[in-house]
C-alpha positions as CSV (number, residue, x, y, z in Angstrom):
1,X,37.4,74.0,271.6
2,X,39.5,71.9,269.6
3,X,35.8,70.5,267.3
4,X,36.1,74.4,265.8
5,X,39.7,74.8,264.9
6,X,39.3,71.4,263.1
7,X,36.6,72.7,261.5
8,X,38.1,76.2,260.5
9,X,41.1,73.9,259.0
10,X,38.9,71.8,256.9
11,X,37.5,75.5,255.6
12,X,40.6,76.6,255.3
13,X,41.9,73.4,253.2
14,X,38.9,73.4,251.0
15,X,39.1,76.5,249.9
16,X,42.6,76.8,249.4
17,X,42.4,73.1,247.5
18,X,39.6,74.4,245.2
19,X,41.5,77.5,244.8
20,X,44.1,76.0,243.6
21,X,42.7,73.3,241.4
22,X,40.9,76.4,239.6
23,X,43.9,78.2,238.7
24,X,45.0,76.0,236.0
25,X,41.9,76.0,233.8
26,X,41.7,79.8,234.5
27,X,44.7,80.5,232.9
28,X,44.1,78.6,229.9
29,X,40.8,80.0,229.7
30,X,42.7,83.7,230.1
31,X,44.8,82.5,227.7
32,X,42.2,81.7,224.9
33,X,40.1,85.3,225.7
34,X,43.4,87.3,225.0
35,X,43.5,88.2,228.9
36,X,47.2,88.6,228.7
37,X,48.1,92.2,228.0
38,X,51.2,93.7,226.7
39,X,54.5,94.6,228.6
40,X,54.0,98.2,230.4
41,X,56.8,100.8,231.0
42,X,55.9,100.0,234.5
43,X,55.9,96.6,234.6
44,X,58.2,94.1,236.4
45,X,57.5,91.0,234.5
46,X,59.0,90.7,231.1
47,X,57.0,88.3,229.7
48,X,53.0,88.5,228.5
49,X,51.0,86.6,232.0
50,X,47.5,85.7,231.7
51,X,45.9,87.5,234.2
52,X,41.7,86.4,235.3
53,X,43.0,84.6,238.3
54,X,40.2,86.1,240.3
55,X,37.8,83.7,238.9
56,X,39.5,80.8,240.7
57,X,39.7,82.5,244.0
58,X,36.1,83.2,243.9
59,X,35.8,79.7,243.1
60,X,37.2,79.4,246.4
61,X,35.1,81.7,248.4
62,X,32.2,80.2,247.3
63,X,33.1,76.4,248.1
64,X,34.7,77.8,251.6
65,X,31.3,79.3,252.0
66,X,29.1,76.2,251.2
67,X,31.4,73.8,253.0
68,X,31.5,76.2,256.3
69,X,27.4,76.0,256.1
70,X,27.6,72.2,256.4
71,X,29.5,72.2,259.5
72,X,27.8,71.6,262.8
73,X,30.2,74.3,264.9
74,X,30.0,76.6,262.4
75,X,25.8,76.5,261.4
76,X,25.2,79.6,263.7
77,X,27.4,81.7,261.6
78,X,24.6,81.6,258.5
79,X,21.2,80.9,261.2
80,X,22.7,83.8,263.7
81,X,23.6,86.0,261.0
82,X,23.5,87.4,257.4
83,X,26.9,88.9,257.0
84,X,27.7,85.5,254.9
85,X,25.5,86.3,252.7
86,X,26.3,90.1,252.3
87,X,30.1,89.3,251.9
88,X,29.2,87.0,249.2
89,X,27.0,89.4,247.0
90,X,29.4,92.5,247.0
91,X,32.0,90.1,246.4
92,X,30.1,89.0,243.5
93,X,29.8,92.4,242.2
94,X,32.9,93.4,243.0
95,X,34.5,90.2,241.2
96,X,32.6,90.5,237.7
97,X,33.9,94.6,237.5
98,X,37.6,93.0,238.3
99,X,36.6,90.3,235.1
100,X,35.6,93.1,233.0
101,X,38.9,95.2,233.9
102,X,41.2,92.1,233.5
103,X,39.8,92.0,230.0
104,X,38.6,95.0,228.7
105,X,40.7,97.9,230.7
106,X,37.6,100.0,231.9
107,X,37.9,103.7,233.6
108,X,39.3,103.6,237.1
109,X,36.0,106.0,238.3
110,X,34.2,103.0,237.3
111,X,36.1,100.6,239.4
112,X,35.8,103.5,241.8
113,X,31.9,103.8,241.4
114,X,31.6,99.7,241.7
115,X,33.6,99.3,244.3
116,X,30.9,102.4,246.4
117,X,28.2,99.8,244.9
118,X,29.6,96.6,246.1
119,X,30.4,98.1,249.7
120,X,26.8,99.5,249.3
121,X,25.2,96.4,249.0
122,X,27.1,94.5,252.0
123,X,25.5,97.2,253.9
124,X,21.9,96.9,253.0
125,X,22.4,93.5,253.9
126,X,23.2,94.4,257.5
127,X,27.2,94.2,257.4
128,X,28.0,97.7,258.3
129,X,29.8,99.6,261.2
130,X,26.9,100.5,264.3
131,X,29.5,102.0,266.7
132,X,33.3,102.9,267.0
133,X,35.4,102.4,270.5
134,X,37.2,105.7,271.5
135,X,40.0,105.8,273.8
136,X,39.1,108.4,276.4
137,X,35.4,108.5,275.7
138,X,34.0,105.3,275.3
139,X,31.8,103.5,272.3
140,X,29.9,106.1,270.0
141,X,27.1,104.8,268.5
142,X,27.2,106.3,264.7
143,X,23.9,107.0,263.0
144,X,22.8,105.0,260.1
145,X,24.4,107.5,257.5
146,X,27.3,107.8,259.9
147,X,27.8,104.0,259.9
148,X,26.9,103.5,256.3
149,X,29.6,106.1,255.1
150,X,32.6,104.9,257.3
151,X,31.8,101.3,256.2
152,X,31.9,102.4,252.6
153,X,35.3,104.2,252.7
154,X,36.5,101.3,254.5
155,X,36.0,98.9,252.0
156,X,37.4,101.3,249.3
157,X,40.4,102.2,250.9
158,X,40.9,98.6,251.7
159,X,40.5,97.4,247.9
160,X,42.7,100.1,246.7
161,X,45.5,99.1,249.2
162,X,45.4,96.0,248.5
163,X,45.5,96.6,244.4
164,X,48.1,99.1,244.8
165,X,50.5,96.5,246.4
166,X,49.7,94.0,243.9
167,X,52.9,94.9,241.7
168,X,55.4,91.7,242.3
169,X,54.8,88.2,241.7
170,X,53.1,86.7,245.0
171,X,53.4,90.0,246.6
172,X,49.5,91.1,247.0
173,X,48.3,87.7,247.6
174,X,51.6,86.6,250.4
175,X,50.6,89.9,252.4
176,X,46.9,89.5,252.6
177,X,47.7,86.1,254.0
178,X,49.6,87.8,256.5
179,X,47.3,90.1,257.8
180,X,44.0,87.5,257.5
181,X,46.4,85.2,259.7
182,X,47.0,87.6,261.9
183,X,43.2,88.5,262.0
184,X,42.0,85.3,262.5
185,X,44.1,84.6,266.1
186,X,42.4,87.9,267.2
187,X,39.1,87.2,266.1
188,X,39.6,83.3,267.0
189,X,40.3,84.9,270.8
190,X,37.1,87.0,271.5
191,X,35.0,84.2,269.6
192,X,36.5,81.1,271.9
193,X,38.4,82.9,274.2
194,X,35.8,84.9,275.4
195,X,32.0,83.4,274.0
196,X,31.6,86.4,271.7
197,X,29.1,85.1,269.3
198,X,29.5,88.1,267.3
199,X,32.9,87.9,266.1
200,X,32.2,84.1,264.7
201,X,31.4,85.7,261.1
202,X,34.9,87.6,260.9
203,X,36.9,84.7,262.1
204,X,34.9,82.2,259.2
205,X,35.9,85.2,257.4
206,X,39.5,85.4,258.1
207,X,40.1,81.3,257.2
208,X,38.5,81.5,254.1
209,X,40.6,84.1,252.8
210,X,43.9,82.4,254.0
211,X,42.8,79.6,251.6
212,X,42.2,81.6,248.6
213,X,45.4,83.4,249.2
214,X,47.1,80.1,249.7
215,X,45.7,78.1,246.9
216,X,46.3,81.3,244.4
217,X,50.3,81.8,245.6
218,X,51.8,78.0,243.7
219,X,50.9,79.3,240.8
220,X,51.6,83.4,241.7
221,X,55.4,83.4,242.7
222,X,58.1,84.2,241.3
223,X,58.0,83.5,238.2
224,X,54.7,84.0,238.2
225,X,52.3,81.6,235.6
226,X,49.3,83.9,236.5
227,X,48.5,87.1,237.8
228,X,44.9,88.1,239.5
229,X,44.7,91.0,238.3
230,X,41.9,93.4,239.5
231,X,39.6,90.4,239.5
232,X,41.5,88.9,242.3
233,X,43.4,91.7,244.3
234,X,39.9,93.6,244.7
235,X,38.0,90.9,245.3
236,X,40.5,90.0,248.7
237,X,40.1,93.6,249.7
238,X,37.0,93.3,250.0
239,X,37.0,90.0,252.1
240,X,39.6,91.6,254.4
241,X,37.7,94.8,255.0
242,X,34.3,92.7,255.3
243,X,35.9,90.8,258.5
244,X,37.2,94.4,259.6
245,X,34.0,95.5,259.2
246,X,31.7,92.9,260.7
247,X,34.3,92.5,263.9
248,X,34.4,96.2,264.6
249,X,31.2,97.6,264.3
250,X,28.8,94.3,265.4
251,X,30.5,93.2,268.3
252,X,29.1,95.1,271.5
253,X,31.8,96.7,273.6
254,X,29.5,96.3,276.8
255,X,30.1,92.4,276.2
256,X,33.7,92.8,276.1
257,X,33.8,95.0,279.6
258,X,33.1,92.0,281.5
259,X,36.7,90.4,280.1
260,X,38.8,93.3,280.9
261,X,38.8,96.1,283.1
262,X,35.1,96.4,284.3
263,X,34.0,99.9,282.8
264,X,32.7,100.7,278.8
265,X,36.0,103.0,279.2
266,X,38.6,100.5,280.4
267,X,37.5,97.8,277.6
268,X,37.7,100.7,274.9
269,X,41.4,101.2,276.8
270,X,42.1,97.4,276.9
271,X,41.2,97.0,273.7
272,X,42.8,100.3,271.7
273,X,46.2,98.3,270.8
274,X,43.7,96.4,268.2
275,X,40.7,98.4,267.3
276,X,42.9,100.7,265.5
277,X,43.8,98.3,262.1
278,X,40.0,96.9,262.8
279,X,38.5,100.8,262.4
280,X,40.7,101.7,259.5
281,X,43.3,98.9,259.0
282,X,46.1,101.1,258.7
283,X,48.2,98.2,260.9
284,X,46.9,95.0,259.8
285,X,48.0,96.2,256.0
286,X,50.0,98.8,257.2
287,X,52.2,98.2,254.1
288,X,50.0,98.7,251.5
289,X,47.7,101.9,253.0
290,X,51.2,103.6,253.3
291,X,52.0,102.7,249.6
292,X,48.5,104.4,249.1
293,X,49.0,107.6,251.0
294,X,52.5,108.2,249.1
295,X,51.2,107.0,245.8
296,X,48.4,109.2,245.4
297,X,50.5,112.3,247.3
298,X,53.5,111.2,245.1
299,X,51.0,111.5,241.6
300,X,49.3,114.9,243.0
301,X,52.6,116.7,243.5
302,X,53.8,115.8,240.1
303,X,50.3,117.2,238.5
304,X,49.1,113.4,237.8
305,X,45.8,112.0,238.4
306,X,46.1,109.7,241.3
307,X,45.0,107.0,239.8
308,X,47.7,106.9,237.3
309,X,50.1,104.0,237.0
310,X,53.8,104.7,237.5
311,X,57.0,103.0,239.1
312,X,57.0,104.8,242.2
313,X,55.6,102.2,244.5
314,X,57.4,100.6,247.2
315,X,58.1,97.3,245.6
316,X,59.8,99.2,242.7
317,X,62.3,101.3,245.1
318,X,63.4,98.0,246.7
319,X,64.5,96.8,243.0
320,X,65.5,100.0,242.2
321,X,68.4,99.8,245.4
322,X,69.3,96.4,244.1
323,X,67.0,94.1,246.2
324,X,66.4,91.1,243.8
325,X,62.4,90.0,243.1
326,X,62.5,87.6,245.7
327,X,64.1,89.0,248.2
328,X,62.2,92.4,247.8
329,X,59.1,90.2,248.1
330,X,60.5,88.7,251.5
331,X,61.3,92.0,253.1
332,X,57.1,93.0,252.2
333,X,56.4,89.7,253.8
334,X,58.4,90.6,256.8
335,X,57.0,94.0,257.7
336,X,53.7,92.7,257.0
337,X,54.4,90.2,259.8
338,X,56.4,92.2,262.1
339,X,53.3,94.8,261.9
340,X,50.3,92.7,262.0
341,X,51.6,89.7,265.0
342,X,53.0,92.7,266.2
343,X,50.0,94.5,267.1
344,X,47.9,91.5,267.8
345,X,50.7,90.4,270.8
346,X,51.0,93.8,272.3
347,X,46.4,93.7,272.3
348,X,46.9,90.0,274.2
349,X,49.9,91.2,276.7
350,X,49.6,95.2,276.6
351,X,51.5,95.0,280.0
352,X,54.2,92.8,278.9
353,X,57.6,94.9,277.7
354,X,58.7,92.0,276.1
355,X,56.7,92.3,273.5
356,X,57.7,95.9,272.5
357,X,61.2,94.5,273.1
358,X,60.8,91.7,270.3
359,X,59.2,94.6,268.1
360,X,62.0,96.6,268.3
361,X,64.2,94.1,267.9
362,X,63.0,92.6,265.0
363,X,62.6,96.1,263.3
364,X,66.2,96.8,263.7
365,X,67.0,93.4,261.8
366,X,64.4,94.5,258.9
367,X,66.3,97.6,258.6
368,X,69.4,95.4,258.3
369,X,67.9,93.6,255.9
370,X,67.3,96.7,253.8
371,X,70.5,98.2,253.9
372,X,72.2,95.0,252.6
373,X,70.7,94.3,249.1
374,X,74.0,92.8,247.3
375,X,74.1,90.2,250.0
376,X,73.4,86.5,249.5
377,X,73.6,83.8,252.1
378,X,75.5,80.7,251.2
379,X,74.7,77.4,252.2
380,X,77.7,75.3,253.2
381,X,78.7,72.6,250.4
382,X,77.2,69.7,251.9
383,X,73.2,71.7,251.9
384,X,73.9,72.9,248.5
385,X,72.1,70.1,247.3
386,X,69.0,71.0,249.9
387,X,69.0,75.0,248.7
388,X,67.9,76.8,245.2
389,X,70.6,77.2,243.1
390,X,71.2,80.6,244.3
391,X,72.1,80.0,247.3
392,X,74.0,77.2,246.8
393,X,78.0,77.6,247.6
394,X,80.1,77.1,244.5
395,X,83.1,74.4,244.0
396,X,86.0,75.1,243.6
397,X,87.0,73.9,239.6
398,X,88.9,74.5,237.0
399,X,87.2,77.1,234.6
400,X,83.8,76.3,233.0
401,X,83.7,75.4,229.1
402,X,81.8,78.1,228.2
403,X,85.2,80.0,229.3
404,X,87.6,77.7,227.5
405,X,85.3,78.2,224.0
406,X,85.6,82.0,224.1
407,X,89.6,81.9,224.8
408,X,89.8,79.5,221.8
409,X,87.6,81.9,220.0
410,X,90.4,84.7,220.7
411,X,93.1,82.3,219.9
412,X,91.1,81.5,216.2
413,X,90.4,85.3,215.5
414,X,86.8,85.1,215.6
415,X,86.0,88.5,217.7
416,X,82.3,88.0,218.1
417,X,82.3,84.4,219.6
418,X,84.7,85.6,221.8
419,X,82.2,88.4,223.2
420,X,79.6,86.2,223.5
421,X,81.3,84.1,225.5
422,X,82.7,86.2,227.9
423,X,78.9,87.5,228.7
424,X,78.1,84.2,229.6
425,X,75.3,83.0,231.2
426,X,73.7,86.0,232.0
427,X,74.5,88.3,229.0
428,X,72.3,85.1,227.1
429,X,69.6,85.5,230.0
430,X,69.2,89.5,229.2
431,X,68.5,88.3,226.2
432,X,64.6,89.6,225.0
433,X,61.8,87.4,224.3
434,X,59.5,87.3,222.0
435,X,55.9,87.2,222.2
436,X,54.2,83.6,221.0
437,X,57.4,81.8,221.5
438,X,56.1,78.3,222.7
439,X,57.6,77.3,226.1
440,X,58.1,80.3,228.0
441,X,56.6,81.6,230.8
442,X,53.0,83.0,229.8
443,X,53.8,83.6,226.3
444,X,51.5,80.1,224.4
445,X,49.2,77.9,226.0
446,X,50.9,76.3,228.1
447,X,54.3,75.8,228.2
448,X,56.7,75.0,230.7
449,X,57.2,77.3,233.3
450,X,59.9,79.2,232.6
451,X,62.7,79.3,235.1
452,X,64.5,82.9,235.3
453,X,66.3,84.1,237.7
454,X,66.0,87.1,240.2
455,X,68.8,88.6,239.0
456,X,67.2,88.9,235.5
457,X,63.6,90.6,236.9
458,X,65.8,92.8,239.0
459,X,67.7,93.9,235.7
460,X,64.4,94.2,233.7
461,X,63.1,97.0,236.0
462,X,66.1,99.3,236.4
């Protein structure tokens, strides 16, 4: 058992190592095509980002793919099966549409139409849902329409989720890390746990995207030297919803009977706590399908097409209360992770109360969380050399300079270095950039990365 979780690590590592090793030629290459649009009204960031970073996550899938095809424990996966190859020609197709948006900003019922293609295609190819678990009546086989329509709105609802969330620097790519995580001890468990050879696809599926997600997010946080723009948040949609997809409807309910309760209706039972984000993952990305639901109820109300961008989203009402990028960030990443471990425990230990105890528990601290947006932990002075700067504890010392140049300012009569003085650091940091300033964050190839603070991209989007 241990030969295959070295094996998934080394898949994991490859990918995430390629991934990352792309990123930097991507964005000069975004850079030199003009892939760096202008500020939006709905826009966090405050600097022109390349976008394109898709192209070095695919990079990613791809050697994941070809390096998981030379491993002896992990052979069966393209001999047994062709769901590889399906997930890697919608994501193909799916990827060059993202490219083409990124660059050129085509119709979103085109994205809408490509992403029906691409989910179209993984189906032909035999990666589609045969049959769906229903608590109280058992496993219903769906017809091939049936299966090929459910699969289909699965893997666009997925895609949008997942491009909806995609507003905050690391945010889209942190969460889908998450939730694959997540995935991959479930699907891990039936594959090892319990010799279902049916669910090996979904957990090769699961590791590769944790290492395009990890090898995208050095270069994706806060402040952010790339984005992956359609190209990229589409393109790890439609990984997730491929391993949602190939564990839900190929793996045979009548094999998992045996491992639980002895009856087609006891292992559909057993089993319920967990088929739900697998069917429609409503739990595994919770976060973002919610952020859907009210988005596209949000733009209806108000008369809008739902596919039209505003600053409604969740992300933006956590800056909006004061949270600061970071820490608005942090909070997605822990309901994310509260949600999807969450689920996964209470499907391992359904009986135990000590799970829904911990859930509880930590949902009450989230909430905490939320409600305290102004607050900021403070290391004690002898970690402050150990923490960011913001969480450092300050000395106590005699005023800065700064301070002592705007009071002689007063003294000398001169008004307006006075004022600027007095604003200080951050009156200077408020200050607006301009476009093709060399040295700043996006703006030229390539400058140094530019360090600004949370408090300023909390400022920017009020």
């Amino acid at each position: 058992m241990g030969q295959p979780v070295r094996d998934y690590l080394l898949t994991l590592c490859v990918t995430a190592a390629v991934t990352y090793l792309l990123t930097g030629p991507v964005r000069k290459f975004a850079i030199a095509v003009g892939a760096m649009p202008a500020i939006r009204a709905r826009d966090v960031h405050r600097e022109p980002t390349p976008r394109l970073g898709g192209i070095a996550m695919f990079g990613g899938l791809c050697a994941g793919l070809i390096v998981a095809d030379h491993l002896f424990n992990l052979q069966s996966v393209f001999q047994l099966s062709d769901e590889p190859r399906a997930l890697l020609s919608g994501a193909a197709l799916i990827w060059l549409i993202g490219v083409l948006d990124d660059k050129f900003e085509i119709d979103a019922l085109i994205k809408l139409g490509g992403q029906m293609i691409a989910a179209a295609v993984m189906v032909i190819q035999g990666l589609t849902i045969l049959w769906l678990p229903i608590p109280g009546v058992g496993t219903v086989a769906l017809t091939q329409w049936q299966g090929t329509l459910l699969t289909v709105a699965l893997v666009v609802i997925t895609i949008n989720a997942v491009n909806f969330v995609d507003g905050l620097d690391g945010l889209a790519a942190g969460m889908v890390c998450i939730a694959s995580a997540a995935f991959f001890l479930y699907a891990y468990r039936l594959w090892m746990g319990y010799g279902i050879e049916a669910a090996a696809p979904a957990t090769l599926f699961a590791a590769i995207l944790m290492g395009m997600c990890l090898g995208f997010l050095p270069h994706n946080m806060h402040p952010a030297r790339i984005f992956m723009g359609d190209s990229g948040s589409m393109l790890i949609g439609l990984v997730l919803a491929a391993g949602a997809i190939s564990i839900t409807g190929q793996v045979d309910p009548d094999n998992l009977q045996i491992f639980f309760e002895g009856s087609e209706r006891g292992a559909t039972h057993a089993m319920f706590p967990v088929f739900i984000p697998l069917v429609l993952p409503l739990t595994i990305i919770a976060i973002p399908a919610a952020d859907l639901v009210l988005a596209i109820v949000r733009r209806t109300w108000n008369g809008q097409s739902p596919f039209a961008a505003d600053r409604g989203h969740l992300h933006h009402r956590l800056l909006e209360i004061g949270h600061s990028h970071s820490r608005a960030v942090l909070i997605m990443y822990f309901w994310s992770a509260l949600i999807a471990f969450g689920t996964v425990g209470y499907s391992v230990h359904a009986a135990s109360s000590w799970i829904v105890f911990v859930i509880v528990a930590a949902s009450a601290a989230g909430l905490v969380l939320l409600l305290m947006p102004r607050f900021t932990p403070r290391a004690p002075h002898w970690a402050n050399r150990f923490v960011p700067p913001r969480y450092r504890r300050p000395e106590e010392e005699v005023p800065a300079p700064a301070y002592e140049e705007g009071t002689a300012a007063v003294a000398s009569g001169d008004q307006q270095g006075a004022r600027e003085a007095q604003m200080g650091e951050e009156g200077a940091e408020r200050a607006p950039v301009a476009v093709g300033v060399s040295g700043v964050n996006g703006a030229t190839a390539i400058g140094p990365r530019s360090r600004l603070s949370d408090r300023r991209s909390a400022d920017s989007s009020r």
